[in-house]
VOPAGU-2260 file (C-alpha; in pm, 1 decimal, decimal comma):
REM VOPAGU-2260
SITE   aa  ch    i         X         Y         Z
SITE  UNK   A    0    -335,8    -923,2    2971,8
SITE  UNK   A    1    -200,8   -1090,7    2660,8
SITE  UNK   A    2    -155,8    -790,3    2467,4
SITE  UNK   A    3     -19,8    -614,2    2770,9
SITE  UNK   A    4     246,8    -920,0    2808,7
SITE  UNK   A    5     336,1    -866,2    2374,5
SITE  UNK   A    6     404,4    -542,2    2403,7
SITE  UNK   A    7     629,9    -572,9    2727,3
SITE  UNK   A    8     768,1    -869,9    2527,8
SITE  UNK   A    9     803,1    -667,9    2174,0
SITE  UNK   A   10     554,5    -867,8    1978,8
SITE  UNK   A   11     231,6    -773,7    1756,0
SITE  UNK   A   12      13,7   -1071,0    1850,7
SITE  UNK   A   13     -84,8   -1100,2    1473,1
SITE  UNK   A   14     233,3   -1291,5    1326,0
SITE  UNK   A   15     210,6   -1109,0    1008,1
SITE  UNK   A   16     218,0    -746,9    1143,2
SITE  UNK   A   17     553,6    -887,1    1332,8
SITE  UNK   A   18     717,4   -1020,3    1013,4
SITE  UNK   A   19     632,6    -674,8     836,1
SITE  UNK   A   20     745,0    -522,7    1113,1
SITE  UNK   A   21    1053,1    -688,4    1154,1
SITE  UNK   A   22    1110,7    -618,8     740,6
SITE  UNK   A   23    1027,2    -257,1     825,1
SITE  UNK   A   24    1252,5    -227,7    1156,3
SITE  UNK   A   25    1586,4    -454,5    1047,0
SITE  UNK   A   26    1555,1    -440,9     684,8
SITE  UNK   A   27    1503,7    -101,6     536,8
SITE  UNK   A   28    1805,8      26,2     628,5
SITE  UNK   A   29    2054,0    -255,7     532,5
SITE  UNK   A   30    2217,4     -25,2     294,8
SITE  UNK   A   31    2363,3     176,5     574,6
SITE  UNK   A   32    2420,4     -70,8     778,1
SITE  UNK   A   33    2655,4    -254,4     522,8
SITE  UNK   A   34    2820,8      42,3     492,3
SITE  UNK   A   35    2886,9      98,4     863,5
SITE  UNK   A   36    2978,0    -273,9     869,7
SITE  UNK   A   37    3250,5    -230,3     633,8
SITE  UNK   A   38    3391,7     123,9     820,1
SITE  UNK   A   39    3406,0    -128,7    1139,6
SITE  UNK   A   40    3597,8    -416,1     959,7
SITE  UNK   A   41    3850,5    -157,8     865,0
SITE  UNK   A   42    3856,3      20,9    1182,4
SITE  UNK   A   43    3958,8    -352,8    1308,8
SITE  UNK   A   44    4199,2    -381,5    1086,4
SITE  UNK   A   45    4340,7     -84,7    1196,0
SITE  UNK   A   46    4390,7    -175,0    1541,0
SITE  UNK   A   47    4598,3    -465,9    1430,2
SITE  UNK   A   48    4872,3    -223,5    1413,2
SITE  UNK   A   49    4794,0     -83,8    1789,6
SITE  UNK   A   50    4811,6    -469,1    1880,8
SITE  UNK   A   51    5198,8    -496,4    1704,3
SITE  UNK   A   52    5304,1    -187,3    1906,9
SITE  UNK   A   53    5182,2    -296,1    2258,5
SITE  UNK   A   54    5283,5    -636,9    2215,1
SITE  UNK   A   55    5484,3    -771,0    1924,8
SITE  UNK   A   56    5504,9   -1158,5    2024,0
SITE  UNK   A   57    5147,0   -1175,6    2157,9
SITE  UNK   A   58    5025,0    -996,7    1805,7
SITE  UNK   A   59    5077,0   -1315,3    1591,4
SITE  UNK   A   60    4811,4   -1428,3    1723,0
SITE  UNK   A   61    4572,8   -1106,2    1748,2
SITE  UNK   A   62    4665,8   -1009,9    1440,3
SITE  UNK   A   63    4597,3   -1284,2    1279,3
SITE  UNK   A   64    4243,6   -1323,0    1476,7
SITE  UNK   A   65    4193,3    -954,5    1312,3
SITE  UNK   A   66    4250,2    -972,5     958,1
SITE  UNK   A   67    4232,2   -1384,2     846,3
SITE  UNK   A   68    3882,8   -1407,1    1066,8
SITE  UNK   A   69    3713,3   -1067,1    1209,0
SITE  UNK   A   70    3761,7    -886,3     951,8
SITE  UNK   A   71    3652,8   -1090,1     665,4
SITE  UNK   A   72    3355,9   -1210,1     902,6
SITE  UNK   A   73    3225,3    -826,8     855,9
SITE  UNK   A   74    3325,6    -785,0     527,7
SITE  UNK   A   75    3076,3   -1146,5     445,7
SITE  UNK   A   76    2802,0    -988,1     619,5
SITE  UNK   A   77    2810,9    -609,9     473,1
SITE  UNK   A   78    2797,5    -810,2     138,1
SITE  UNK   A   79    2519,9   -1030,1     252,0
SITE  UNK   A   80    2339,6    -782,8     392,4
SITE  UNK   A   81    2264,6    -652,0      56,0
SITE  UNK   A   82    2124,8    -971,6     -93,0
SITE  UNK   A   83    1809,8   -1072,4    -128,6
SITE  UNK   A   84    1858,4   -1405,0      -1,4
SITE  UNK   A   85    1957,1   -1284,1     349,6
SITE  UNK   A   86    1578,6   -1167,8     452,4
SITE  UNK   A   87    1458,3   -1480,2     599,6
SITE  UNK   A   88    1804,6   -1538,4     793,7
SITE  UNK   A   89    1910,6   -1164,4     833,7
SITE  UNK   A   90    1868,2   -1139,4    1233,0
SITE  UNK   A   91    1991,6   -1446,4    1289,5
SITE  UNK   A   92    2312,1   -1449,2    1048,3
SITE  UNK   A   93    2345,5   -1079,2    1242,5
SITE  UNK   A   94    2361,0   -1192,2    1582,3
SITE  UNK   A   95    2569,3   -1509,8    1505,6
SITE  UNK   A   96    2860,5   -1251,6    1354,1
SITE  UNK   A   97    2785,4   -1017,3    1639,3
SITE  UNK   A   98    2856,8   -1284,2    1874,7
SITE  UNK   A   99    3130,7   -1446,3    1673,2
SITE  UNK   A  100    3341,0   -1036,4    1693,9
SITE  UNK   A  101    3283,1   -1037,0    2041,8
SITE  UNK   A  102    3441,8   -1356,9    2166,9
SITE  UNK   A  103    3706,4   -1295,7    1922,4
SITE  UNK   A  104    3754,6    -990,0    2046,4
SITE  UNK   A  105    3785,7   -1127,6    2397,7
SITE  UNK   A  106    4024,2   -1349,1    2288,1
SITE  UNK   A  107    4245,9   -1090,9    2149,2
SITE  UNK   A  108    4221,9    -920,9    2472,6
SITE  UNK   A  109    4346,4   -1184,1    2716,8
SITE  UNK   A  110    4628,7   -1212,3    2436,6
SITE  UNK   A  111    4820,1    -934,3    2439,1
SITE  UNK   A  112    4964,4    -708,8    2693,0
SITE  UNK   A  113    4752,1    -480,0    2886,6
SITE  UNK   A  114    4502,9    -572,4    2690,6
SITE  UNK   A  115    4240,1    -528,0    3024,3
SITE  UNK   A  116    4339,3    -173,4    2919,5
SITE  UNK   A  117    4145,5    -173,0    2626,0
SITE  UNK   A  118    3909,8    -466,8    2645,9
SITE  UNK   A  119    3629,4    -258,6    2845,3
SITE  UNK   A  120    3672,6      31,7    2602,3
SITE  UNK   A  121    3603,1    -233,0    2332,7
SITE  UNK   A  122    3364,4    -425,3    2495,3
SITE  UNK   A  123    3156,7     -80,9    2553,0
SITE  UNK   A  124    3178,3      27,5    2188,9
SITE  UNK   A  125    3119,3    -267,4    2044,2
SITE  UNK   A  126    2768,6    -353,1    2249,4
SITE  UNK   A  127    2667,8       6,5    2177,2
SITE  UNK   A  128    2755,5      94,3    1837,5
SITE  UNK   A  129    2583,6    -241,3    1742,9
SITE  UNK   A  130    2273,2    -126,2    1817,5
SITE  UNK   A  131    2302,6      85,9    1562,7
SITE  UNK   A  132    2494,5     -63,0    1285,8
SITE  UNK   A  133    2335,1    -404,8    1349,5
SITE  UNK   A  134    1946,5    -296,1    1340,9
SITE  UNK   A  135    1774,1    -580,1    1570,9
SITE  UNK   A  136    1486,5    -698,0    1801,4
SITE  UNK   A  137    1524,6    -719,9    2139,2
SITE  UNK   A  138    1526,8   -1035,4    2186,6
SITE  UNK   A  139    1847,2   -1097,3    1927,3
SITE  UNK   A  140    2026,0    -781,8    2068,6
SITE  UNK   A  141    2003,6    -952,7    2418,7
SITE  UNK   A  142    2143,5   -1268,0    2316,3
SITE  UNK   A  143    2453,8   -1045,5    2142,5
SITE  UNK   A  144    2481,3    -877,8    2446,5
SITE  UNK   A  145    2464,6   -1104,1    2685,7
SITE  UNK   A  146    2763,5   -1346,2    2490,5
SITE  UNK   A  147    2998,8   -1000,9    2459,2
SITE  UNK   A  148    2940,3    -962,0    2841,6
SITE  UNK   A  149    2988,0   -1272,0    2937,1
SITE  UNK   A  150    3276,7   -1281,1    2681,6
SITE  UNK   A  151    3408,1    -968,9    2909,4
SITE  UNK   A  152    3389,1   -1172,4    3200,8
SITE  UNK   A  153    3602,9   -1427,0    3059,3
SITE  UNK   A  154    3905,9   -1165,0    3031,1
SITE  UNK   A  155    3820,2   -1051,3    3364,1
SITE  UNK   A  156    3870,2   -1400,2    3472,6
SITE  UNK   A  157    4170,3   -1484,7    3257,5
SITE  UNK   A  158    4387,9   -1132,7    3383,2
SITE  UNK   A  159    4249,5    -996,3    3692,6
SITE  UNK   A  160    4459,5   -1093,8    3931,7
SITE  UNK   A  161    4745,7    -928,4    3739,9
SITE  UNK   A  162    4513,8    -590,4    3755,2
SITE  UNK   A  163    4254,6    -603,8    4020,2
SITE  UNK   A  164    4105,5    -231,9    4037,4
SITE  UNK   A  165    4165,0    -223,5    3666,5
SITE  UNK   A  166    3950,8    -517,0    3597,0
SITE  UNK   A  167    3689,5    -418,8    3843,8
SITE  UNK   A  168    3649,8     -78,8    3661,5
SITE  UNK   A  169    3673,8    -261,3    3371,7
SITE  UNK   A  170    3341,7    -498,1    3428,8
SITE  UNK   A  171    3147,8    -195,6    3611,4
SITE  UNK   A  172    3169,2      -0,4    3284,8
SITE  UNK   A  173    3071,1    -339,0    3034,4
SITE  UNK   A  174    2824,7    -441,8    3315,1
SITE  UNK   A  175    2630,6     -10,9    3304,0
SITE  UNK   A  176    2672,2     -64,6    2911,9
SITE  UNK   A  177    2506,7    -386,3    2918,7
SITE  UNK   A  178    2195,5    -215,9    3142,9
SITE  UNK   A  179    2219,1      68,8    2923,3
SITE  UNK   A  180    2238,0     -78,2    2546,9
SITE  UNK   A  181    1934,8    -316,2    2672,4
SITE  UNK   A  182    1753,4     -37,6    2777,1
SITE  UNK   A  183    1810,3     162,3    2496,8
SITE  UNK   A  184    1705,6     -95,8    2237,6
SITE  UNK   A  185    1452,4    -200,2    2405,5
SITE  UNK   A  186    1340,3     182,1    2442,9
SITE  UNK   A  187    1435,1     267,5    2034,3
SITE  UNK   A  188    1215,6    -109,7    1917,6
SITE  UNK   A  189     906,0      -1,4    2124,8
SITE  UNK   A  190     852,1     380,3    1970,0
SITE  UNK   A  191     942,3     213,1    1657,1
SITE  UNK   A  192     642,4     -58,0    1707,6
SITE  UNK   A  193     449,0     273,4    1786,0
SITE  UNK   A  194     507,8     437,2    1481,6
SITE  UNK   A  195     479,7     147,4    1233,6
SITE  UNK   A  196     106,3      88,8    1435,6
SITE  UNK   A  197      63,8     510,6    1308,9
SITE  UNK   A  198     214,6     412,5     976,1
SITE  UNK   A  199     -44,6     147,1     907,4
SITE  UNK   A  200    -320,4     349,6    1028,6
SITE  UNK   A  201    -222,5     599,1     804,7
SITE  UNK   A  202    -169,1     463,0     505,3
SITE  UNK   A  203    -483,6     269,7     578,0
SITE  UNK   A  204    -645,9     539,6     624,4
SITE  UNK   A  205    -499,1     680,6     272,0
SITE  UNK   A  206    -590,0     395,3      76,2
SITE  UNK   A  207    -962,4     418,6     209,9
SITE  UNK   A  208    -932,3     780,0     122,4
SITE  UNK   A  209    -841,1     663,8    -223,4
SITE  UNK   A  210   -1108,6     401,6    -272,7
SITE  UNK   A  211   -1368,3     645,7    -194,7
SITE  UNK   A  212   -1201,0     949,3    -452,0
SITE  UNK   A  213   -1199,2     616,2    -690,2
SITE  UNK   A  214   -1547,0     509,0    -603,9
SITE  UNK   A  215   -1646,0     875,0    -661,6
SITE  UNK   A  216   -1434,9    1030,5    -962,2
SITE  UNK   A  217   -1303,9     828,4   -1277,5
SITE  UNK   A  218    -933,5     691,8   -1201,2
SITE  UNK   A  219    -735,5     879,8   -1427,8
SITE  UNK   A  220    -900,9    1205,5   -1296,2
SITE  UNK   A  221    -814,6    1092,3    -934,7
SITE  UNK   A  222    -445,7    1054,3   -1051,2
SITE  UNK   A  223    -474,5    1423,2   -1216,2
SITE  UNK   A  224    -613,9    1565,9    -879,3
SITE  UNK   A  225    -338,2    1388,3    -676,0
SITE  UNK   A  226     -83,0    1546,3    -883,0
SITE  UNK   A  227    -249,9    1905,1    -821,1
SITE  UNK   A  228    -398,0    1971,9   -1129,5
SITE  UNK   A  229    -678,2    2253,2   -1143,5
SITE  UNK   A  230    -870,9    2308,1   -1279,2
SITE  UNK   A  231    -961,1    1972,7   -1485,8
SITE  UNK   A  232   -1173,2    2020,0   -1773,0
SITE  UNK   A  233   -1158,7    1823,8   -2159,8
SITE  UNK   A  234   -1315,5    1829,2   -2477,0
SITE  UNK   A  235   -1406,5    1493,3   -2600,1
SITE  UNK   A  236   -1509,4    1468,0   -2948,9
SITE  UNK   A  237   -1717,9    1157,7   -2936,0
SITE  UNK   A  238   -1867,0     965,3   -2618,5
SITE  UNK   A  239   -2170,9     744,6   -2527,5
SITE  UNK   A  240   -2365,7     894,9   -2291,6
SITE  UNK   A  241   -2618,9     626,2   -2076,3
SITE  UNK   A  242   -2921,5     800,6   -1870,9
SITE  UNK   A  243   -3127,8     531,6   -1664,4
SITE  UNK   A  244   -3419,8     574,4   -1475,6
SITE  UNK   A  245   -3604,4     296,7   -1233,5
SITE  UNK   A  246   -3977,4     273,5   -1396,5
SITE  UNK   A  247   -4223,1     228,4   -1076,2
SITE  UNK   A  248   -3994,8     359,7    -801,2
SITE  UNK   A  249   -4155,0     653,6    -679,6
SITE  UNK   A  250   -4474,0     452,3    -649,2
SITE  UNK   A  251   -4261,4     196,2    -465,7
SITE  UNK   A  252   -4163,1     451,2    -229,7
SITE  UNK   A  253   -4440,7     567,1     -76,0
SITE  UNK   A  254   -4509,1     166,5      -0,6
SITE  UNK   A  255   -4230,4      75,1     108,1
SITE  UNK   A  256   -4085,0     121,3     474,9
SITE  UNK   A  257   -3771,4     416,8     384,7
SITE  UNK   A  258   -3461,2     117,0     531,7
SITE  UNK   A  259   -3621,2    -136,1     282,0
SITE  UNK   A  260   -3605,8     116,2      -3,0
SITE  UNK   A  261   -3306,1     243,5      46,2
SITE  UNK   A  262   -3202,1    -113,4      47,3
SITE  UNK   A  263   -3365,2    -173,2    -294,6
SITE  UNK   A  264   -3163,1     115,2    -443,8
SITE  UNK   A  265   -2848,0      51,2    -313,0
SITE  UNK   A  266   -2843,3    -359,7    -463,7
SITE  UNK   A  267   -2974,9    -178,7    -797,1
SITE  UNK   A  268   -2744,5      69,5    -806,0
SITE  UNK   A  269   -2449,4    -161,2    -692,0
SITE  UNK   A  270   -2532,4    -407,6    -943,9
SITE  UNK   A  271   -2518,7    -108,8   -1189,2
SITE  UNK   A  272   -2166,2      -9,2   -1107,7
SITE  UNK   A  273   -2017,0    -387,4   -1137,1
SITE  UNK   A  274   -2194,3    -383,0   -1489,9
SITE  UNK   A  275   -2077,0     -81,7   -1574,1
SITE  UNK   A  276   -1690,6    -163,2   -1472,4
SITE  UNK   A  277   -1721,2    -488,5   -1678,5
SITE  UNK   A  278   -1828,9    -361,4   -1966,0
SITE  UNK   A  279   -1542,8     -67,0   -1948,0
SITE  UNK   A  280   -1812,7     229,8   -1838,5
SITE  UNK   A  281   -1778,8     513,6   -1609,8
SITE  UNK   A  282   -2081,4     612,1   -1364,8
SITE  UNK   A  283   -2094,9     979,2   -1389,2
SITE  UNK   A  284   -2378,6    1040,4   -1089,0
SITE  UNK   A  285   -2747,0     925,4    -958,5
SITE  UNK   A  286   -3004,2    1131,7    -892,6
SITE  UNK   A  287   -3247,7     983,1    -709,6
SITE  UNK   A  288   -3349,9     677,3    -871,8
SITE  UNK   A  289   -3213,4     789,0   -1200,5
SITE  UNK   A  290   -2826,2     688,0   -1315,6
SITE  UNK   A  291   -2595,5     822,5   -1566,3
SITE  UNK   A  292   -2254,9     688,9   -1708,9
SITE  UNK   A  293   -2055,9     771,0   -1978,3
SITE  UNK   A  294   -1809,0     537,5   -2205,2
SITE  UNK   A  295   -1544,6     700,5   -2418,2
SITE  UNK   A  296   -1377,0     842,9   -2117,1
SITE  UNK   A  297   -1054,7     807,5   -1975,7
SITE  UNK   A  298    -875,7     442,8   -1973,4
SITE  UNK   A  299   -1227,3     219,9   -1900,7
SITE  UNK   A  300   -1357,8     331,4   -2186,8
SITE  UNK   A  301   -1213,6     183,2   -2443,9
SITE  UNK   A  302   -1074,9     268,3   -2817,7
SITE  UNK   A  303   -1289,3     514,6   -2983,8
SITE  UNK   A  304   -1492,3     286,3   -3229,4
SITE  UNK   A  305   -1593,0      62,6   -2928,7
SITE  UNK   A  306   -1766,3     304,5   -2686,2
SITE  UNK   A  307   -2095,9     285,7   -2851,4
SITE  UNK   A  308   -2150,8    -103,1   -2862,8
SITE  UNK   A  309   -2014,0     -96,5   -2505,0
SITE  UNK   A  310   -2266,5     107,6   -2385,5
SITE  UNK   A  311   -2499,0     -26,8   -2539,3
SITE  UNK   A  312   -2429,9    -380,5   -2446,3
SITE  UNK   A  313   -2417,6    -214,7   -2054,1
SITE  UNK   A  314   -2767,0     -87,2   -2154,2
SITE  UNK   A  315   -2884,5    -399,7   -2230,6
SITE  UNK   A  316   -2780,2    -537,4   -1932,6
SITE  UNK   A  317   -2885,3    -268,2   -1689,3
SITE  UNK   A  318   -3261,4    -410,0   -1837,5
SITE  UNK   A  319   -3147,5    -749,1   -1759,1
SITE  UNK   A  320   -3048,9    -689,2   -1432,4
SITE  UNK   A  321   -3359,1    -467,7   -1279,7
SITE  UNK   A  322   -3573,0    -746,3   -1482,7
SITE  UNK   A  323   -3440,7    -971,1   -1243,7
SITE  UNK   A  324   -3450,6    -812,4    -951,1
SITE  UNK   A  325   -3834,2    -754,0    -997,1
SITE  UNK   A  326   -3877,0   -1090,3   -1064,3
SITE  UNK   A  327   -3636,4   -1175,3    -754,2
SITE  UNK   A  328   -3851,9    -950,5    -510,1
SITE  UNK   A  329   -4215,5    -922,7    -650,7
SITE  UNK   A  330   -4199,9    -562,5    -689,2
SITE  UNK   A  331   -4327,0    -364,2   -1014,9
SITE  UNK   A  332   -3990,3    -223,9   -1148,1
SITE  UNK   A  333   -3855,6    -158,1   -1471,0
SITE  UNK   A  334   -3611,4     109,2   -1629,3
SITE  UNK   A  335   -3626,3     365,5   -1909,9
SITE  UNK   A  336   -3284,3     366,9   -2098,3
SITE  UNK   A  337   -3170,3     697,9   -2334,8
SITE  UNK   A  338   -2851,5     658,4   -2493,9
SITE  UNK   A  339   -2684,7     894,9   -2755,2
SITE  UNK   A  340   -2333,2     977,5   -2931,4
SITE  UNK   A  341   -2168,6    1317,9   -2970,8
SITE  UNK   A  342   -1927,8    1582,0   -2787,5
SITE  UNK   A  343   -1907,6    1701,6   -2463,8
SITE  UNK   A  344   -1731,9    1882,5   -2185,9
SITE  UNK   A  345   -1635,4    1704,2   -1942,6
SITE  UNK   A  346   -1437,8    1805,7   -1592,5
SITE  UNK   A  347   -1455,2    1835,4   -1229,2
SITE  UNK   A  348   -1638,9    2097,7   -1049,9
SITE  UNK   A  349   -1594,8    2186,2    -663,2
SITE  UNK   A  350   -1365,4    2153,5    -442,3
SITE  UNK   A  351   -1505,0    2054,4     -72,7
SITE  UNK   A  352   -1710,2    1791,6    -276,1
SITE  UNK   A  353   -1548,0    1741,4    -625,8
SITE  UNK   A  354   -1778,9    1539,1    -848,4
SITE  UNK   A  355   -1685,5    1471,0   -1202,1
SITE  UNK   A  356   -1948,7    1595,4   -1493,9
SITE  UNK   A  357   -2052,0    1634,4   -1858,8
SITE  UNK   A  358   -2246,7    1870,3   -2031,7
SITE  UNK   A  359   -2291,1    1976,8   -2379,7
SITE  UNK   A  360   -2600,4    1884,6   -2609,4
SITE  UNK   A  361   -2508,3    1512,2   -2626,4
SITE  UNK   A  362   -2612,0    1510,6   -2246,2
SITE  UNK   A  363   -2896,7    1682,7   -2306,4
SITE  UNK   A  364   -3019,1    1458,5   -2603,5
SITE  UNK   A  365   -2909,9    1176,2   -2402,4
SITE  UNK   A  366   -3146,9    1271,5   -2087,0
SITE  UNK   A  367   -3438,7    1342,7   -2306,2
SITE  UNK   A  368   -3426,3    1007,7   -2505,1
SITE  UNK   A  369   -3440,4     833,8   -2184,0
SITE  UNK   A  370   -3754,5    1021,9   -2047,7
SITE  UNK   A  371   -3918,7     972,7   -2368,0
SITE  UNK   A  372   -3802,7     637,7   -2375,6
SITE  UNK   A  373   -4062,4     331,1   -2294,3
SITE  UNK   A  374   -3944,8      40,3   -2051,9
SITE  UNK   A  375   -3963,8    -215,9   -2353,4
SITE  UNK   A  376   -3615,0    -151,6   -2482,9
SITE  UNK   A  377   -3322,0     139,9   -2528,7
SITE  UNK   A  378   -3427,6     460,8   -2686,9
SITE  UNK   A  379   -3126,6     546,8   -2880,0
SITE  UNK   A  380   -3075,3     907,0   -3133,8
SITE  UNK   A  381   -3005,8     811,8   -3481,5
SITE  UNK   A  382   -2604,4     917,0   -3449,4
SITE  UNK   A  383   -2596,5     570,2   -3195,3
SITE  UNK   A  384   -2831,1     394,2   -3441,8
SITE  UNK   A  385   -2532,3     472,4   -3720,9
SITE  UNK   A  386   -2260,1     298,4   -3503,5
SITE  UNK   A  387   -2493,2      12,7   -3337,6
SITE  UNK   A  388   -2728,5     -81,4   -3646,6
SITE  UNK   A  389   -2498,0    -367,8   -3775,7
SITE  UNK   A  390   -2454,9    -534,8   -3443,5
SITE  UNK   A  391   -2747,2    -504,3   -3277,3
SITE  UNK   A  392   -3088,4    -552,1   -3326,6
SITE  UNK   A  393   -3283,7    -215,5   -3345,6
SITE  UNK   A  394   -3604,1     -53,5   -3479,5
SITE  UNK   A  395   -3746,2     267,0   -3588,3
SITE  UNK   A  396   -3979,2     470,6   -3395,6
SITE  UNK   A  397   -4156,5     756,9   -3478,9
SITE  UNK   A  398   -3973,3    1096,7   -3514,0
SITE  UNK   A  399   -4014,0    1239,3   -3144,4
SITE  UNK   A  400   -4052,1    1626,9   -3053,7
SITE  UNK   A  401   -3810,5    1735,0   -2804,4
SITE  UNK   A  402   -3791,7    2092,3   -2642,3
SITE  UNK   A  403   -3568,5    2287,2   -2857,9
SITE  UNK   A  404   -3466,9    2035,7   -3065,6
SITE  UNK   A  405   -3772,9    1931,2   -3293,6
SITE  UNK   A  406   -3835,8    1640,8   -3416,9
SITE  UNK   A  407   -3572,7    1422,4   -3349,2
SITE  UNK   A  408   -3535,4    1027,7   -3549,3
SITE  UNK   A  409   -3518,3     769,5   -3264,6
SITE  UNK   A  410   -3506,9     362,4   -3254,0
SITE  UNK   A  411   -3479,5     135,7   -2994,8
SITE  UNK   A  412   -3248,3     -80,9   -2921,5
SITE  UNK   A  413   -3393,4    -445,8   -2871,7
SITE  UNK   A  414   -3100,0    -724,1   -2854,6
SITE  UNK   A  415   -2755,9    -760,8   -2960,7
SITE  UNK   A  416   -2701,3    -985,4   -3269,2
């Protein structure tokens, strides 16, 4: 019932959806409505002339109700209008001036001859064309309107014994234009309530689009695919590349109910991607229980000397963090870490379910030092040795045969210094 009794009313029962919507409905246009303010000031000021032809001695007056107050009345507010100042007062300042033109204008009527002639013309115009010069709510454009027809009234009053039928016409037309402007702005404010509701949704809707690309796909390559570029694919000369792979999981999982280790994997592998945005690292996939990331890529990944350590140090903490965990829940868990330096390709593949990849031997190198890689500490190849060895703590291992590569130098990485 309440939200049946807003919208008859023209209000979003949230008070901050009605102040955005009242920025979005009165304020994003104020550059045409200045304009149009300033076309009727001078329109105004043109019918100070009509008002010396039809009535020299009564024009004094009128005229000088035209140019010395009307007019520069309009001329204030399609100034203000444009100022930043005039958002918290804009409706308002608006419906004061509207008010303020439409008595005046009333006056002007009742002072010069046959001015019942014109004053329902005026009257008419002026309550219609403000609803769309002067962009209001409801509730402001009734006040307005109800002041210029009472206003009306008043020079109904003042001449209408002088011009009975006249002045009867004359209040039927202001009276159907009163009905009708009301109507029609309350009409135009309600689709517009509509379709700032669909706007929102929308660009909700967008934006949750956009977190998922972002939560998917490295941020500069979300920007590239936004922009329609295809297909994306980049050399990089040097990278870290991070494999990780949960030690004791697949004997976990055929203990564990399936919601509970699903559960398990999802903190672990959440945990992983706030580590891996603090320490300027992109995840590049999981598989299963295993994770890779790269640093070197894009703008998280730092100047070109720094990748290494920073992978390293995200490394270390990955071991940290799964050390805690097991000590957290009980469970047997720890995680092999391979991490190696070198080229690779790197681009997105797909198109109904783009995912962002990297291949080239560092991958490779990079995959295998983690499965041959003991729980105890980061199995790095000797090109990440070269670029860690002064700031971290390592130590040689034996040289380890890997398929088609031989016998390959590798150290783990213990601690930084």
């Amino acid at each position: 019932m309440a939200g049946f009794l807003d919208r008859f009313r023209l209000r979003f029962a949230d008070p901050g959806e009605e102040t955005a919507f009242r920025n979005f409905y009165c304020l994003r246009l104020r550059h045409h409505t200045s304009l149009a303010l300033a076309a009727g000031a001078l329109l105004i000021g043109l019918f100070a002339a009509s008002d010396w032809m039809l009535d020299p001695a009564g024009a004094r007056v009128t005229v000088a109700l035209r140019l010395l107050v009307v007019v520069p009345s309009m001329l204030a507010f399609a100034w203000a209008v444009r100022q930043p100042w005039i958002e918290r007062i804009y409706e308002p300042a608006a419906t004061l001036v509207a008010c303020l033109v439409a008595t005046l204008l009333a006056v002007i009527y009742v002072r010069i001859d046959a001015g019942m002639a014109r004053a329902g013309l005026g009257l008419v115009l002026l309550m219609l064309s403000t609803i769309f010069i002067i962009r209001l709510r409801f509730r402001h454009f009734a006040v307005f309107s109800l002041v210029a027809w009472s206003a009306f009234l008043a020079v109904v009053a003042a001449t209408g014994r002088t011009e009975p039928g006249l002045s009867l016409a004359s209040a039927i037309a202001v009276s159907a234009a009163l009905v009708l402007g009301l109507y029609g702005a309350w009409t135009r404010e309600s689709e517009n309530r509509r379709e700032f509701r669909l706007f929102n949704e929308v660009a909700a809707a967008k934006l949750r689009i956009e977190d998922l690309l972002h939560s998917m796909l490295p941020g500069e390559i979300v920007d590239r695919i936004q922009r329609g570029e295809s297909p994306i694919a980049d050399a990089h000369g040097e990278v870290s590349i991070v494999f990780a792979d949960l030690v004791g999981f697949t004997a976990l999982s055929s203990r564990l109910p399936a919601p509970q280790l699903v559960q398990l994997l999802d903190r672990l592998f959440s945990d992983f991607d706030r580590l891996a945005a603090a320490h300027g690292v992109e995840r590049i996939k999981t598989i299963g229980d295993a994770y890779m990331a790269v640093c070197g890529i894009g703008p998280t990944g730092g100047e070109a000397h720094d990748h290494a350590e920073r992978a390293a140090r995200f490394a270390l903490a990955l071991q940290a963090r799964v050390a805690e965990v097991s000590r957290e829940t009980g469970l047997a868990l720890n995680v092999r870490i391979g991490l190696h330096v070198g080229p690779v390709i790197a681009g997105v593949i797909g198109t109904r379910k783009p995912a962002f990849d990297c291949w080239g031997e560092t991958v490779n190198l990079a995959s295998r030092l983690e499965s041959s890689g003991s729980p105890s500490g980061v199995h790095i190849s000797e090109a990440a040795w070269q670029r860690l060895r002064m700031r971290f703590v390592t130590r040689e291992l034996a040289p380890v045969r890997m398929k088609g590569m031989g016998e390959v130098r590798t150290y783990l990485l213990e601690a930084a210094r």
